[in-house]
C-alpha positions as CSV (number, residue, x, y, z in Angstrom):
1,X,-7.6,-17.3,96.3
2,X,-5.9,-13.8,97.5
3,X,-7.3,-14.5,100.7
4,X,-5.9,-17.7,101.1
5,X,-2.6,-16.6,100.0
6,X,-2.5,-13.2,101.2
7,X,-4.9,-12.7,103.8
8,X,-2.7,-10.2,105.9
9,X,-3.3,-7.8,103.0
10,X,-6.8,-7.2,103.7
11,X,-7.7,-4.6,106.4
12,X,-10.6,-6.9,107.4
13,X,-10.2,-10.3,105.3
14,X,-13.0,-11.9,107.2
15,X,-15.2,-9.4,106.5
16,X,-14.5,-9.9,102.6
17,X,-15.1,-13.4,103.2
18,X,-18.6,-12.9,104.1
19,X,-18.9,-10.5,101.5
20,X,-17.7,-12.8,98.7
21,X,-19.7,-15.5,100.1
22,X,-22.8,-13.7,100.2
23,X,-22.6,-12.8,96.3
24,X,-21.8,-16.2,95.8
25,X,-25.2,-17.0,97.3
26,X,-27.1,-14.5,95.4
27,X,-24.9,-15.4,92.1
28,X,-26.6,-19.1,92.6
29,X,-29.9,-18.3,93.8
30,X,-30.6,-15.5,90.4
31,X,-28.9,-19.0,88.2
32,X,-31.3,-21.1,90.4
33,X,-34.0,-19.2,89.5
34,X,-33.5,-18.5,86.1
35,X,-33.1,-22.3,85.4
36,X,-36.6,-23.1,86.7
37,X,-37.8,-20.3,84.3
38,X,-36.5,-22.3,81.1
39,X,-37.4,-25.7,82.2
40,X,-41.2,-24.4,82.7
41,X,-40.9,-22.6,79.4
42,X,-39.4,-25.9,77.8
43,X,-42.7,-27.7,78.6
44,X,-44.9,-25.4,77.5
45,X,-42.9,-24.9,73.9
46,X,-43.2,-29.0,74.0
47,X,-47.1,-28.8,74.8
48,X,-47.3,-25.9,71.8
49,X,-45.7,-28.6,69.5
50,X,-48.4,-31.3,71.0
51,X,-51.2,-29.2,70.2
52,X,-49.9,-27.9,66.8
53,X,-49.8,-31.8,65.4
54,X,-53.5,-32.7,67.3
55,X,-54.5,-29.7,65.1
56,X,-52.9,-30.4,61.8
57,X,-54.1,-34.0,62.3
58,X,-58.0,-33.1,63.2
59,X,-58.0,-30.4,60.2
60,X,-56.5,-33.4,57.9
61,X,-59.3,-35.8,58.7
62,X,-61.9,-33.0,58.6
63,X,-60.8,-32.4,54.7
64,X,-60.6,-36.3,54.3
65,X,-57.0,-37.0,54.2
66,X,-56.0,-40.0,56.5
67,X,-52.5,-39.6,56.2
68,X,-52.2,-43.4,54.8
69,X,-51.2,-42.9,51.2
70,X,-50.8,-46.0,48.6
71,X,-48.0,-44.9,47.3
72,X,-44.3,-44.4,48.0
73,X,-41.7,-42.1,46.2
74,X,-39.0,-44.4,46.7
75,X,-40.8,-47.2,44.5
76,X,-41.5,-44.8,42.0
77,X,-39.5,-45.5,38.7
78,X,-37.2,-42.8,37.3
79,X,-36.5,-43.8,33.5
């Protein structure tokens, strides 16, 4: 913005425009690459959660529990 306004200013404005730019550029690459670090580490929490349930559910069929019960708490009478 100063250099559009006040370019004059600057003892060598077009070599603060190439500076800016080139931060800019690193700025977005470190945001670029620290992005792709969370969505891989997004999947792999998801896969954690995957396995986690294939577990519980393997353990609950090894101790004989199917998980279908034949009963409900909501029909259950409260007197």
């Amino acid at each position: 913005m100063l250099l559009e306004a006040a370019s004059d200013d600057f003892e060598e404005p077009d070599l603060v425009r190439k500076l800016l730019r080139g931060l800019r550029e690193v700025r977005m690459a470190k945001l670029r690459s620290g992005v792709d670090v969370l969505d891989a580490g997004g999947g792999k929490i998801a896969a954690s959660r995957e396995q986690q349930r294939k577990d519980r559910d393997r353990e609950e069929l090894e101790n004989g529990y199917s998980g279908t019960a034949d009963y409900d708490d909501d029909e259950m009478d409260m007197q």
